[in-house]
N, C-alpha and C positions, 0 to 999 in steps of 0.2 A: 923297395916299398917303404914308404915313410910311416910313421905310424898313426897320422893324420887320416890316412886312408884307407882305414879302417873306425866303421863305427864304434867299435867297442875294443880294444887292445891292452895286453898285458902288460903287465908292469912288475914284472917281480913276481911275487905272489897273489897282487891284487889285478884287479881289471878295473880301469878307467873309460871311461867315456871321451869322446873326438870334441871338439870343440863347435862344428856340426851339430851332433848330437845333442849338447847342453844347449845349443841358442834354440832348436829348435823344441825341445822340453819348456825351454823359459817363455818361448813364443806359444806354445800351449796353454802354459800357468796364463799369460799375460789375456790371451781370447778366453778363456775362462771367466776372470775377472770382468773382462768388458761386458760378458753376456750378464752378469751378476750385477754389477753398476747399472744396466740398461733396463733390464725387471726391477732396480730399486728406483731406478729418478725418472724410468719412463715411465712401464707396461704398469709399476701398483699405483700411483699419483693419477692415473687419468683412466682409472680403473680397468684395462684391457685383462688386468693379471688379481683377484680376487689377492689378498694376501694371505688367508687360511690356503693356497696354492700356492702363493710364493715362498714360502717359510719352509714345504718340503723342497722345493727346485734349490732352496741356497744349500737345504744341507748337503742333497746330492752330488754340486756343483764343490762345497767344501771337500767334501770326504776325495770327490775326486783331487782337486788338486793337494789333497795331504797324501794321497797316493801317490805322484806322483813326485813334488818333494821327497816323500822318505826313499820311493823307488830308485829315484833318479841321483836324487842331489847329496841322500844318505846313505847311496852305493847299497842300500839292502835287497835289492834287485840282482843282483852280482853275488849276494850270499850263501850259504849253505841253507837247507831247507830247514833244520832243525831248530836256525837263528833266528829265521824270519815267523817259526809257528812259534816262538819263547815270546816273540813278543807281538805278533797278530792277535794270538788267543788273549792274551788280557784287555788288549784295546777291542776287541769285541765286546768281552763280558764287560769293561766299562759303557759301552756304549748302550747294551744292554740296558744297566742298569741306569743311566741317565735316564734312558726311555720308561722303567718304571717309574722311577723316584718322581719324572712330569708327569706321570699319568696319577699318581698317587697323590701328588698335591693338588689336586682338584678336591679331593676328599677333605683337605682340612677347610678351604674355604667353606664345602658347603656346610662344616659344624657350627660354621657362627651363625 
């Protein structure tokens, strides 16, 4: 058995991914992206897609493909659980807090 033939195969201590695997991750990012180009130069221009609705669909479509980047392409998918909560749980609480820090800057415009 070659190691080709196998979606996910060891290496040592680590686990790698088939080459398979990686084109068809990169073909995922890649329809991602087209669906994102497509709500920005088609569905908001000729108003089918409101953009107070597009603007949540890009982040959805972002987060997923950073998901799959770190998953895939940053082998943390293949991790210990312990590694991947070290650094999930921060990039939440950032995320979080992006989310107050825009809802709070509403409050300074409306002081002027």
């Amino acid at each position: 058995m070659s190691a080709e033939s196998h979606e996910i195969h060891h290496d040592g201590d680590h686990e790698t991914m088939s080459r398979k695997r990686i084109w068809q991750v990169a073909g995922i990012l890649t329809v991602i992206t087209c669906i994102e180009f497509f709500i920005a130069l088609v569905c908001v221009p000729k108003g089918i897609l409101p953009i107070q609705y597009a603007n949540p669909v890009y982040i959805v479509l972002t987060l997923l493909k950073a998901f799959y980047i770190v998953a895939y392409f940053m082998h943390l998918k293949f991790e210990k659980m312990g590694l991947i909560l070290s650094i999930a749980i921060p990039v939440i609480f950032i995320i979080g807090l992006i989310l107050v820090l825009t809802n709070e800057s509403h409050h300074w415009v409306d002081l002027r």
